[in-house]
LUMVOFI-331413 format. One record per residue: residue in three letters; x, y, z of N, C-alpha, C in turn. Coordinates in steps of 0.1 Angstrom, whole numbers, plus 5000, padded with zeros to 4 digits. Example, Ala and Ser with C-alpha at 12.3 -4.5 7.8 and 13.67 -1.06 7.14 Angstrom:
2
ALA513249435078512349555078513249675078
SER512849785071513749895071512950005079
//
This chain:
640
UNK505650204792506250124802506549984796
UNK507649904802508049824794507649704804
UNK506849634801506349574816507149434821
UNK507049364806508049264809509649324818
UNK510349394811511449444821511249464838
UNK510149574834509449574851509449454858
UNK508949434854508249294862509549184870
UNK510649164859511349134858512549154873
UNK512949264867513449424879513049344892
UNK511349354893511149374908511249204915
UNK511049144907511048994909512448984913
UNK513149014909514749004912515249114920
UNK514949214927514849244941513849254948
UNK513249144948512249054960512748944963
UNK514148924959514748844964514548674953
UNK513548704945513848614936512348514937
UNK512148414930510948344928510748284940
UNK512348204948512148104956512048194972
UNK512148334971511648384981509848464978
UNK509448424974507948484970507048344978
UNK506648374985505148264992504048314982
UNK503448424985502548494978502448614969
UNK501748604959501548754953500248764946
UNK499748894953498648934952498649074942
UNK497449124940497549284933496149314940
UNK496049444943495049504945494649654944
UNK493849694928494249834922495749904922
UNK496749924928498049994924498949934929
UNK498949814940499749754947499949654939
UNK501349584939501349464941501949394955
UNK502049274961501849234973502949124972
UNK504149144981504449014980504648984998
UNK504748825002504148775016505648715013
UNK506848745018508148665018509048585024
UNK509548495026510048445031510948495043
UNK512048585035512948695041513048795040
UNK511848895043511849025037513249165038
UNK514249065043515749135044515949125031
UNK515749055018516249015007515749085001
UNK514749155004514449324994515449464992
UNK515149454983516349564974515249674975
UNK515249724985514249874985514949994975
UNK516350024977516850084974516550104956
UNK516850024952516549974937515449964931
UNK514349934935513049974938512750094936
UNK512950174949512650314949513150404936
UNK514550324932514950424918514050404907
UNK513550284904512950274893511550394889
UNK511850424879510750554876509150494875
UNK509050354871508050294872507350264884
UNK508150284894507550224910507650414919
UNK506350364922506050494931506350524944
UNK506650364952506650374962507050254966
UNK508050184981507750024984507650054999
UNK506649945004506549975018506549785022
UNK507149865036507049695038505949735054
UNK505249635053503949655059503149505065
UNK502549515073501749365081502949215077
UNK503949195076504849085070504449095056
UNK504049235051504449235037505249285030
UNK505849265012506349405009505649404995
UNK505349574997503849624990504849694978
UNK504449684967505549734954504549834948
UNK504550004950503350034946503650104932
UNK502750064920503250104906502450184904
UNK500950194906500150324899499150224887
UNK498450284880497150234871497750084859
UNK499250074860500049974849499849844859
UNK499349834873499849734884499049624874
UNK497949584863498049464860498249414851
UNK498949524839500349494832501149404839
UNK501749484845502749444852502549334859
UNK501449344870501049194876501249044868
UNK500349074854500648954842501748924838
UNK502549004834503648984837505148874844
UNK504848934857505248904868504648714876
UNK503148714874502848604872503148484873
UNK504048484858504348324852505748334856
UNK506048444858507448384864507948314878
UNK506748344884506648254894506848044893
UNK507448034906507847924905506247834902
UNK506247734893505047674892503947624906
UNK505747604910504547504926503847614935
UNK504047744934503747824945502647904929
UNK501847814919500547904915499447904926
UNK499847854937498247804947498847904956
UNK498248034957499448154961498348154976
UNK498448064986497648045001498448195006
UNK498048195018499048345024499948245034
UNK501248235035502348175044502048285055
UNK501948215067502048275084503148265083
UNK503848365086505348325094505048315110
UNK505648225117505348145130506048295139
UNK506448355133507148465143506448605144
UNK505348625133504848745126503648735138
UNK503448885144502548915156501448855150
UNK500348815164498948795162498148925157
UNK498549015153497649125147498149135131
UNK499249125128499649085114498848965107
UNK498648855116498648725113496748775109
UNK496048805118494948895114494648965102
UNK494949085103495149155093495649115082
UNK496649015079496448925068495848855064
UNK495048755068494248665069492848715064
UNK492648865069491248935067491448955052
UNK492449055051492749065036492548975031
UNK493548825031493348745015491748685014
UNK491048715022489748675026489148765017
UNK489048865021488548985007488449065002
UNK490249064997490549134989489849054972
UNK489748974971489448914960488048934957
UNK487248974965485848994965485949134961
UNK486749224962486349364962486049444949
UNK486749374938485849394926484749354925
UNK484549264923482749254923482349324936
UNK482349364944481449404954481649564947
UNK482949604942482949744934482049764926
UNK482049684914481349654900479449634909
UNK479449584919478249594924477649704928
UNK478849784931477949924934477850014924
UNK478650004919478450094904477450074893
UNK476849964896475449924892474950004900
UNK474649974912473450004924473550174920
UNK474350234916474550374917473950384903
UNK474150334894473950364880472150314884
UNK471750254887470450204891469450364897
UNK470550394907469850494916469450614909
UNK470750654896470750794885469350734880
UNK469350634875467950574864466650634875
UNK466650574884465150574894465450744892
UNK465750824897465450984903465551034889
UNK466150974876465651104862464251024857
UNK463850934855462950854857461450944867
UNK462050934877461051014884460951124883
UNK462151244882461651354881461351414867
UNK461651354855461651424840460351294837
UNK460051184840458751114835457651064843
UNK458151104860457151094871456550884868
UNK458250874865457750734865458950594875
UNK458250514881458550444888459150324884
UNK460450304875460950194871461550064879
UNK461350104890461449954901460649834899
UNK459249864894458849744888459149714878
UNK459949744863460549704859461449564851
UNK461249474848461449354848463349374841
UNK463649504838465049534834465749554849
UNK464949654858465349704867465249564875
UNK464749524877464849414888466049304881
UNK465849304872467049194867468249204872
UNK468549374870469949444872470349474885
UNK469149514895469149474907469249354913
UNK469049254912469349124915471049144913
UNK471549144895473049184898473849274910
UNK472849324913473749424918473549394934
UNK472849324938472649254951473549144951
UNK473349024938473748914946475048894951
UNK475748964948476848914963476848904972
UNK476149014979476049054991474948924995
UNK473748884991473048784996473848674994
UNK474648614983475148534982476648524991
UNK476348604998478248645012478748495013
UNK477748455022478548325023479448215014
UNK478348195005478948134994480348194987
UNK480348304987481248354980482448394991
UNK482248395005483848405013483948255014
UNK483048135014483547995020485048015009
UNK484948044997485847994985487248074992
UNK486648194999488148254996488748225013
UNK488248165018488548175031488848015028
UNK488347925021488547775018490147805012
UNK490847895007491847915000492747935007
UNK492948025017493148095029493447965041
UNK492447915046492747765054493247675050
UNK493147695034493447495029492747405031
UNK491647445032490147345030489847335017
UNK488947245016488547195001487947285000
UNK487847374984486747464984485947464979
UNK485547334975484147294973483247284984
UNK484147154992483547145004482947265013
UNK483547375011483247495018482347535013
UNK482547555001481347674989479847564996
UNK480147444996478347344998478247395014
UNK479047425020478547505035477847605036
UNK478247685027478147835024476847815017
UNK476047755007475247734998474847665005
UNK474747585022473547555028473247645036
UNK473747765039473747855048472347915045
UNK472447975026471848055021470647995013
UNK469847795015469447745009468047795014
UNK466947844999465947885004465247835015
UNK465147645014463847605022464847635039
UNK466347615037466547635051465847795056
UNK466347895047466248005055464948005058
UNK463847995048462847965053462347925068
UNK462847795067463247755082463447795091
UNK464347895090464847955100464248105102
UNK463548135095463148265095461748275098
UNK461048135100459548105104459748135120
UNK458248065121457948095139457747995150
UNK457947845138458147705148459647715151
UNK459747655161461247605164462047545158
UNK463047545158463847445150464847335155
UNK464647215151465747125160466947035151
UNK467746975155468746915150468646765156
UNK468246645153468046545160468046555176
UNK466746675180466346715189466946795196
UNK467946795190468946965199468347095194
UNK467947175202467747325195468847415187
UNK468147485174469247515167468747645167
UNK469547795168469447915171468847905156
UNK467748005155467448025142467948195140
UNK468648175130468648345122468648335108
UNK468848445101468848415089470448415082
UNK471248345078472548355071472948415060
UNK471648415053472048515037472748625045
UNK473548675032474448815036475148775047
UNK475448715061476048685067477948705064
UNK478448705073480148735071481048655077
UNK480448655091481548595097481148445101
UNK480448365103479648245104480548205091
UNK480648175080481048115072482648115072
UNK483148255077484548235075484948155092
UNK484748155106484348055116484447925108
UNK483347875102483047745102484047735093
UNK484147755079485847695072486747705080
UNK487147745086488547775098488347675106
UNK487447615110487047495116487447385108
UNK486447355095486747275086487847225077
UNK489147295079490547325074490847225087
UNK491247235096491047085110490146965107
UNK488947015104488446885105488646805093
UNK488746865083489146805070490946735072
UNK491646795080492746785080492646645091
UNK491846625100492146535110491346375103
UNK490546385094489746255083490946225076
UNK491746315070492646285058493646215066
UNK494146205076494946135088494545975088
UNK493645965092492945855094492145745087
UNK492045825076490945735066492045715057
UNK492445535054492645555045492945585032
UNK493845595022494245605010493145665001
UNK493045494996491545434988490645504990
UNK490245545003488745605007488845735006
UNK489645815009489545995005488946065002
UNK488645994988487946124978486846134979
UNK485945994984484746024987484646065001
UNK485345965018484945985027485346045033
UNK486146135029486346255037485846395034
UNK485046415026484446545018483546515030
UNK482646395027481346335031481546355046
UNK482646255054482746315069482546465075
UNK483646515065483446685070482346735068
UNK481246755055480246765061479046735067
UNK479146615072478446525082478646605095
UNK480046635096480746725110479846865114
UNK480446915100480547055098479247115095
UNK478147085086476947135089475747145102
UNK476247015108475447045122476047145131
UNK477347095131477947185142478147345135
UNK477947395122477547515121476647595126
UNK475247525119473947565126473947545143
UNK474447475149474047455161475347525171
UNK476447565168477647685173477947745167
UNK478947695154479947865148478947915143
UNK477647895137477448015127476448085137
UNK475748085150475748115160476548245168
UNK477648195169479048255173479248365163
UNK479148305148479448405141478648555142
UNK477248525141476248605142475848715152
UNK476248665166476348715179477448845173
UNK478848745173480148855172479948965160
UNK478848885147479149025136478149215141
UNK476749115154475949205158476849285167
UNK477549235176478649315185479549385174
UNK480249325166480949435157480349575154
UNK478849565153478249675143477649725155
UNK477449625167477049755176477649865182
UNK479549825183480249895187480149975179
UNK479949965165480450115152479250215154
UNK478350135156477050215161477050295174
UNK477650205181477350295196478150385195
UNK479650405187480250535185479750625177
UNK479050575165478350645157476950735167
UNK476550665175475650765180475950825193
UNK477250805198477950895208477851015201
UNK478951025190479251135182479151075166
UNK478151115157478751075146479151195137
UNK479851295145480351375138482051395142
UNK482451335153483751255156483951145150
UNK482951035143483150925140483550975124
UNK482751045119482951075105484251145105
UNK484651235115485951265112487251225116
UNK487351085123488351015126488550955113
UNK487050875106487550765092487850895085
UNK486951015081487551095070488851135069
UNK489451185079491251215088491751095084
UNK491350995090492650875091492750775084
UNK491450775072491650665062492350605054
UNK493050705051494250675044495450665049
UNK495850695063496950655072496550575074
UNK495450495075495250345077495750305070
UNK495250345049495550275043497250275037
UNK497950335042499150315048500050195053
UNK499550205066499550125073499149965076
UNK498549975061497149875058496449825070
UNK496449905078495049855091494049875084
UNK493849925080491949975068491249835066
UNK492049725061492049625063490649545072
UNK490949625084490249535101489549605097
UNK488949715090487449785091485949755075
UNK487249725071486449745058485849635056
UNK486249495067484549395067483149465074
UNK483449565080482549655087481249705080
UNK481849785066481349825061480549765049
UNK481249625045480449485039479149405045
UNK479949425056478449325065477149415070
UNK477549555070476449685071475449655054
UNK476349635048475349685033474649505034
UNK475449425038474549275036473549275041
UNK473649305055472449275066471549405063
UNK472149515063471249665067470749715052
UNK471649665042471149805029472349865029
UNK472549965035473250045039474350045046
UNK475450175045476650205052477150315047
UNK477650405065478750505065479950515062
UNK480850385066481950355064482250445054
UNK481650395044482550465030482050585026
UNK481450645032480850765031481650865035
UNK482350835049482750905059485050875047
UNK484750725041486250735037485950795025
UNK485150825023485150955006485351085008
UNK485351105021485951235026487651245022
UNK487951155024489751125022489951105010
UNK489651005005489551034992489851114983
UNK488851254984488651344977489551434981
UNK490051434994491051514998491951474995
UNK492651374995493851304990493951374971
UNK493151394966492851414951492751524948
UNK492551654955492751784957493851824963
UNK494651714969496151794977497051774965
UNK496751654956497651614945497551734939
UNK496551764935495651864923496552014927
UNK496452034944497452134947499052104947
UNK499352054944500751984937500952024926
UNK500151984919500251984904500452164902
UNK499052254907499352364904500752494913
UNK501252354922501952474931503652424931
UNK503952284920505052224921505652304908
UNK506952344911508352344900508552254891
UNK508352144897508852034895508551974878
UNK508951964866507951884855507351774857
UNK508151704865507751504868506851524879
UNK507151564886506351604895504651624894
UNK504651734885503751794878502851694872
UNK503451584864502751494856502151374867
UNK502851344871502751274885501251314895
UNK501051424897500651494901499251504894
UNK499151544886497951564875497051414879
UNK498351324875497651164867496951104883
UNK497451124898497151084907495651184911
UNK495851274908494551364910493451254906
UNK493451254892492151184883491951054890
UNK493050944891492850834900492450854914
UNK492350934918492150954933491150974933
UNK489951064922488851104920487950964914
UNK488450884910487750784909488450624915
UNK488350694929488550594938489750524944
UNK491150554935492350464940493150594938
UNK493450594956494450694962496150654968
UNK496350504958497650494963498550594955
UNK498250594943499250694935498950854941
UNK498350894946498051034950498851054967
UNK498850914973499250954985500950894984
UNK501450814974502850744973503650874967
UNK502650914957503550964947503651094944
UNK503051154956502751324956502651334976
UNK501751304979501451364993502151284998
UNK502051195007503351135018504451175010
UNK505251175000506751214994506551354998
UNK505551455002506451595002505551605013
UNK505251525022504951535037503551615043
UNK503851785039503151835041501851835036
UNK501551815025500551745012498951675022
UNK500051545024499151515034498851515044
UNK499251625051498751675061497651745062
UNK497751845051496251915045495151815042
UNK495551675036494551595032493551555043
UNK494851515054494351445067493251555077
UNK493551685073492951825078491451815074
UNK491951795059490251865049489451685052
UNK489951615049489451465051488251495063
UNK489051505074488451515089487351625086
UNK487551715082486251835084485151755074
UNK485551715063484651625052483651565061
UNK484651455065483951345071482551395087
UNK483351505089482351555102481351565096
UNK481351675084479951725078479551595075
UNK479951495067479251365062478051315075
UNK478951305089478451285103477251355104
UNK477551455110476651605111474951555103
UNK475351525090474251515084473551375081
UNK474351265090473951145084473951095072
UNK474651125066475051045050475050895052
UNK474950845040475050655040474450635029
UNK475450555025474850465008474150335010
UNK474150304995473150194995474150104990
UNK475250114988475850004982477350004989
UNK477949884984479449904991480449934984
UNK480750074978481150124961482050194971
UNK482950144957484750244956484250364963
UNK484950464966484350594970485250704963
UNK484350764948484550834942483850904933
UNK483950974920483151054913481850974911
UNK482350884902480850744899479950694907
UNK480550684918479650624925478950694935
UNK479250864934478050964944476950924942
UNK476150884930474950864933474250744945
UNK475350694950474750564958474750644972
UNK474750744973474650834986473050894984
UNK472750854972471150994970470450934979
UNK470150854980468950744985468750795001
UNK469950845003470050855020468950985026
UNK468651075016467451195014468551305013
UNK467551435015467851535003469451585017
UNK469151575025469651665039471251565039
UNK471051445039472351365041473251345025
UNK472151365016472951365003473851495002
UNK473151595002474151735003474951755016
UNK474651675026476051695038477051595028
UNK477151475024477851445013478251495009
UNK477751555000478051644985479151734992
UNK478751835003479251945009480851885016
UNK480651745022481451715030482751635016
UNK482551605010483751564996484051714993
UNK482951774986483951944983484352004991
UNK484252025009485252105018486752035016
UNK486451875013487651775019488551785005
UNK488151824989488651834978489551954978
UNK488452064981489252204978489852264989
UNK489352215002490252265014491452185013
UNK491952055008493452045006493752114998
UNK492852124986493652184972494252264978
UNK493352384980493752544988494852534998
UNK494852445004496152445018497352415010
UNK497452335000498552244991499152414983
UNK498652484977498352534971499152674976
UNK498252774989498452824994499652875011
UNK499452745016500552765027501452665019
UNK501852615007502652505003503452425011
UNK504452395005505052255007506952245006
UNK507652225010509052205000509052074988
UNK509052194979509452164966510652054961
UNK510451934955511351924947512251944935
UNK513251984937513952044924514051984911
UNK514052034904514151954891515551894892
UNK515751794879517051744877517551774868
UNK517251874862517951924852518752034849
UNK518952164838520352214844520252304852
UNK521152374852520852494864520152664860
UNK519552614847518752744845517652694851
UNK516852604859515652584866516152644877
UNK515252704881515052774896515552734910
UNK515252664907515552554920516752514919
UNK517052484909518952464912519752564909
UNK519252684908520452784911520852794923
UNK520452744934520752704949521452584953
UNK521952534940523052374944524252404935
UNK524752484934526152544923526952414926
UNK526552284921526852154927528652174913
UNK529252144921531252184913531552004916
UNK531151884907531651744910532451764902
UNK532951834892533651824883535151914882
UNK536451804888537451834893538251974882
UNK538252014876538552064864537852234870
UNK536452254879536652374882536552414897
UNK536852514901537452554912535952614918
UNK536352574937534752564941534752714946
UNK533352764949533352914950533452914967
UNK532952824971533252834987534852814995
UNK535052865003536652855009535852695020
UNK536752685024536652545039536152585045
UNK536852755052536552825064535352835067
UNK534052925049533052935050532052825048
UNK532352695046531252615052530552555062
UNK529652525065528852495076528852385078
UNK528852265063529552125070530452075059
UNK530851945062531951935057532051785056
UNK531951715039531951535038533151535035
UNK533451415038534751375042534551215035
UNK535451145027535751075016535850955026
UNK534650895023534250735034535350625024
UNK536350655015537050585004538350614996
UNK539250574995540250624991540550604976
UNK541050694966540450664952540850814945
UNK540350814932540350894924539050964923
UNK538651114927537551184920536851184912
UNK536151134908535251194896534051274899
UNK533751344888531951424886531051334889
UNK529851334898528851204894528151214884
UNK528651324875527551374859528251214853
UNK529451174853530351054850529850904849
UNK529450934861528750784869527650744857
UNK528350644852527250544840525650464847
UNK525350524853524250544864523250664863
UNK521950664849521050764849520550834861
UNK520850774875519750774886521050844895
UNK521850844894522850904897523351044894
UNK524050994879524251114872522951254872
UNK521851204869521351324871520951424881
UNK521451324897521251414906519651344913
UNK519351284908518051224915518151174925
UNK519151084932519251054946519951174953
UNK520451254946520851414956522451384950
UNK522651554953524151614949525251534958
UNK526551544951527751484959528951444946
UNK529551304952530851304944530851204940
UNK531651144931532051004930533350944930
UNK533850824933534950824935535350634929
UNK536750664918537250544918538150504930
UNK537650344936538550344945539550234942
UNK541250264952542150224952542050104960
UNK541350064973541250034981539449954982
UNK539449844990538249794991537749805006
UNK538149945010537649955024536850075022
UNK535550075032534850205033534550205048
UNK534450385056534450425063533550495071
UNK533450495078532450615081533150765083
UNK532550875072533650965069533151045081
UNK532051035093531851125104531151085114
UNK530951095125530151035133528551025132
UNK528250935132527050895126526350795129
UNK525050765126524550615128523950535114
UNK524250445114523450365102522250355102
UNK521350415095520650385092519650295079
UNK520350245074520150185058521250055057
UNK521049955053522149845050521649795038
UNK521549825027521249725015521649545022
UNK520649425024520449295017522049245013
UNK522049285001523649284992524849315000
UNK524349395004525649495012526749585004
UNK526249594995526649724983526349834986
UNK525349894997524850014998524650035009
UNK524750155016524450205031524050335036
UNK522950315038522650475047522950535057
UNK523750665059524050725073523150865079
UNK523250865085522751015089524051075098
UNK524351135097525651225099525251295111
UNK525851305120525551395134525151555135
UNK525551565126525751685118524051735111
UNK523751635108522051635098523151565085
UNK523751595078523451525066523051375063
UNK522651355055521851235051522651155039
UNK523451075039524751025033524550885026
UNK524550885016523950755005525750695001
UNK526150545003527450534998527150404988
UNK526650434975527050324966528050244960
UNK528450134966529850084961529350024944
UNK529950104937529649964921528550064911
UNK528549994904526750004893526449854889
UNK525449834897524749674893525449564901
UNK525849634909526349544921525349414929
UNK524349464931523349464938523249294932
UNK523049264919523449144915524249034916
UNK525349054922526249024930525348954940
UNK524649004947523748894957524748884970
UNK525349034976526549014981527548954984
UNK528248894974529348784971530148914966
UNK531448914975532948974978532149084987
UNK531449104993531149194998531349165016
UNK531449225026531549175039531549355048
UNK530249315058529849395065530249435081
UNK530949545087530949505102530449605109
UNK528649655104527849735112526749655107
UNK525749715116523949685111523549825111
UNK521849765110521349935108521149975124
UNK521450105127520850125146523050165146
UNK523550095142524950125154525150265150
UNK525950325160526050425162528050435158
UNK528750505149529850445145530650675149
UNK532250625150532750735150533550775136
UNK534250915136534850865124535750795119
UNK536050745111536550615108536850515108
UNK535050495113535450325121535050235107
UNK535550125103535349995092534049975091
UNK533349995080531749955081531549835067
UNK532349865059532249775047533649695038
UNK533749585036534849595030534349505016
UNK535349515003534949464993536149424985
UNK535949334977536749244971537249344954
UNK538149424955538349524943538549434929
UNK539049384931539449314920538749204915
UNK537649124923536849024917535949104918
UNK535349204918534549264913534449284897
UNK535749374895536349414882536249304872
UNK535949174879536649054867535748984865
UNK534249044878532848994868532549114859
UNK533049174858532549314844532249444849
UNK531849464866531249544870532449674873
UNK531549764874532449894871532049904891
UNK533149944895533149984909533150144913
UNK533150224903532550334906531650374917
UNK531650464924531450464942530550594942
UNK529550614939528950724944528650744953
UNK529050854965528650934974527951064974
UNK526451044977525851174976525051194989
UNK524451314990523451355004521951384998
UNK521651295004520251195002519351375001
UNK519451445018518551555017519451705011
UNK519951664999520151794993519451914995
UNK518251884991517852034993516952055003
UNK517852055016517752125029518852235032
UNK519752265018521152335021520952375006
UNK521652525007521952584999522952594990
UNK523952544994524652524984525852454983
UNK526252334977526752194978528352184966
UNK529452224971530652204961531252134965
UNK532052034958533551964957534952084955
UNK535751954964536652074963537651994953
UNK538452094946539352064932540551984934
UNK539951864932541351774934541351634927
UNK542151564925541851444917542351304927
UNK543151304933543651174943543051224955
UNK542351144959542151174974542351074987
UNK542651114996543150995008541650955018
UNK541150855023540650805032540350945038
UNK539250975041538751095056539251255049
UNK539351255039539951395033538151465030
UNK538651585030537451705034536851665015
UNK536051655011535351674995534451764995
UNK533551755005532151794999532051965008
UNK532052075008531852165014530252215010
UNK529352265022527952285021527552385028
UNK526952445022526452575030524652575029
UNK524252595046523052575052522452705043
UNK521052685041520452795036520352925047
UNK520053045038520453125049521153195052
UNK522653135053523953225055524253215044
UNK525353345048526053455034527553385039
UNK528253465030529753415025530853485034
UNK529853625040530853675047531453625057
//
């Protein structure tokens, strides 16, 4: 992969540097938070062989690449405008209060989630040592002065919580992040906890101050910065120039450490015990429903990126408690997500497919299931449906048996061992509940399959002996008019060509689906049937229809049009109208087109080719506005 190009590509349909507020990466994604997320070029995106997937999600848009994401991320980088390296997350003032959330949670910590990874994969690597240790030398390496070293690594984040969200949540608010981090690092100061963890009372120039203990704590620190981002903000108002740098650090926390201890981190504490008591009191309703909703729906969360709102859940379990299900019960998905690919791989036609397939397996097995669910299961639908099936039964057994780790680890091959700890009964409902959720996708992917995608290549592959696709005016189509079942009709008036023609790899080979191409005479396009729009390219180069009929209708005006930044271009639908045939949907400037360099070559193809058996042009080289081209025949019926 060529990453600089990459990189490049996607920056320039994201609408460019001065639409980027933020950009983040996190294992396969990259993230951008934008200005106008209309300015995304999905379309162009999606072609690129490098990008697995784009979703636009919580006011984001998510660019998903696969294992190259920090290649590419470096990349991508410095090309950002210099003023926006202090990458805050932009609120849009219009973006719902649950976005606005769910974002906020994320840039909070996402940034933490390597080390909190890297921490468990110690704690797991720790757990292998203690049990061969015990069982092959009947010896107890916890006292240890290696083992405790490494344990201390593999804890301190989690004791050190506070300290380490004031920074990222100081980033997030726009508070000083010093100022925060010395909040956070009084929270966790031994003689205080001490303090607070004895049996005399505690007061604050005679006010009573709730005593608990703040190590590990979550939410108390991210409260009191969210606080301090105001208070810091209402000193800088008022004081002075000259005075700043010292008296307003100094005000704020004059402010902010009493009124922590003596409210938010109070508040905090209360709300994080109510968080975990709700997970608990469902956990011991049913925790064999509870394990199979996160095992089932983990990953349609992470979709959706709600996963987001839960995954402090399972952070603040391992700080305060040791332990947590959370991820116990999402390694059911996981594994299933990794076995449905795995049945992909063994049950697709496809070669790209195939490779694709394999490579998302292995990443999925060790913990990052965006490429397994982008680039194999959601693309062929049914995939993940088996995932979502075997997930759920996983996660029950995980339930059933009480599983729970000791650490807050990726959930995959490496890190099983952070499940042993839980005893012998809940380690093998584990064990049992990842292999039902592995091989019961595989098996379903496998055995009741999937629709296949066709290769793009010639028509001795299998799968395209069912598209006898005739773009090529020169031979005569085997179907009559009479015998087809539907029937495209030339949204442009122009000359025919083959799309094998179209100086367009992504084209020509049939990758966005069979159809025609056409030079046009004319800078008008149509709607060649009654239809609704559903797709408007940004640019306004490109448009999606869905035909009344079912076809699925892709109309490219140009190659590299898109660059144009719609200039000569002029639109008179959106996406949603509902249009008849031949109502004006696009018009374009033919000739300043031509005279920036760009070739106006027009591909028209049907996006769901292979839902139909068989797809010809009919033999002609001039064709007029609304003229019959494309004749199709539904799978199924015969010729008679």
């Amino acid at each position: 992969m060529n990453h600089d190009k990459v990189a490049k590509k996607i920056l320039e349909n994201v609408g460019g540097e001065s639409n980027v507020q933020e950009l983040t990466h996190c294992f396969t994604r990259l993230r951008f938070v934008l200005k106008d997320e209309n300015k995304v070029d999905k379309t162009t995106l999606d072609n690129m062989d490098e990008i697995l997937s784009v979703v636009f999600n919580g006011g984001q848009t998510q660019v998903v690449i696969g294992n190259e994401v920090d290649k590419v991320y470096e990349q991508i980088e410095p090309l950002l405008d210099h003023n926006q390296k202090d990458r805050n997350v932009a609120i849009d003032k219009n973006e719902s209060l649950g976005n606005k959330v769910l974002n906020t949670v994320a840039a909070i910590f996402t940034p933490t989630i390597p080390a909190i990874a890297a921490s468990g994969m110690i704690k797991g690597l720790l757990a292998i040592a203690v049990m061969f240790a015990l069982r092959f030398y009947n010896l107890d390496i916890k006292e240890f002065n290696t083992y405790v070293i490494l344990s201390a690594a593999s804890d301190a984040i989690f004791y050190f919580m506070p300290l380490i969200l004031a920074y990222t949540s100081a980033k997030v608010f726009k508070a000083n992040e010093f100022i925060a981090m010395v909040i956070g690092g009084t929270l966790v100061y031994p003689t205080l906890i001490e303090l607070m963890t004895g049996d005399l009372s505690v007061t604050f120039f005679g006010v009573g101050v709730t005593q608990a203990n703040y190590a590990s704590s979550v939410i108390p620190i991210i409260i009191a910065v969210f606080i301090l981002s105001y208070v810091q903000r209402f000193f800088e108002r008022i004081i002075p120039e000259v005075l700043k740098i010292i008296v307003v650090p100094t005000l704020s926390l004059l402010v902010m450490i009493p009124a922590t201890l003596l409210l938010f981190g109070p508040i905090g504490i209360y709300m994080g015990n109510a968080v975990n008591w709700l997970y608990y009191y469902i956990m011991d309703f049913s925790s064999i429903l509870l394990g199979a909703f996160i095992g089932g729906m983990w990953c349609v969360l992470v979709v959706f990126g709600a996963h987001r709102a839960i995954i402090p859940i399972g952070i603040q379990d391992v700080a305060q408690n040791g332990r947590q299900n959370l991820l116990a019960f999402a390694g059911a998905a996981n594994f299933s997500q990794a076995g449905a690919a795995l049945g992909v791989f063994f049950r697709t036609k496809n070669k790209a497919l195939k490779t694709v397939a394999l490579s998302a397996c292995v990443t999925a097995l060790f913990g990052i299931t965006e490429p397994a669910i982008y680039g194999t299961n959601l693309r062929l639908k049914t995939p993940m449906i088996y995932a979502v099936i075997s997930g759920a039964l996983g996660g029950a057994i995980m339930g059933w048996g009480g599983s729970y780790g000791n650490a807050f680890a990726n959930q995959g091959i490496l890190t099983i061992p952070v499940y042993a700890e839980a005893g012998t009964t809940a380690f093998l409902a584990y064990l049992v509940g990842i292999s039902v959720a592995f091989f019961g996708a595989c098996a379903m992917t496998i055995f009741i399959g999937f629709k296949d995608i066709p290769n793009d290549t010639e028509e001795v592959a299998t799968e395209i002996d069912h598209f006898k696709i005739s773009t090529n005016v020169e031979n005569s189509p085997t179907i009559m008019a009479s015998q087809a079942d539907k029937i495209l009709a030339a949204p442009i008036k122009g000359t025919l060509v083959s799309l094998t023609k179209v100086n367009d790899e992504v084209f020509a080979s049939g990758a966005m689906g069979k159809g025609f191409a056409i030079l046009p005479e004319t800078g008008e396009v149509v709607a060649p049937d009654d239809c609704t729009v559903t797709a408007l390219a940004p640019t306004l180069h490109a448009i999606g229809l869905t035909l009344d009929n079912g076809l699925e209708v892709l109309i490219h005006i140009g190659i590299d049009t898109v660059k144009l930044n719609g200039q000569f271009f002029e639109s008179f639908v959106t996406i949603g109208d509902r249009l008849k045939k031949g109502d004006k949907m696009l018009s374009f400037d033919l000739d300043a087109i031509r005279a920036k360099g760009f070739d106006t070559i027009t591909p028209v193809v049907v996006a769901n080719t292979n839902e139909y058996k068989e797809i010809q042009s009919v033999s002609k080289t001039n064709i007029s506005i609304l003229e019959d081209i494309l004749l199709i025949k539904d799978k199924g019926t015969s010729y008679a």
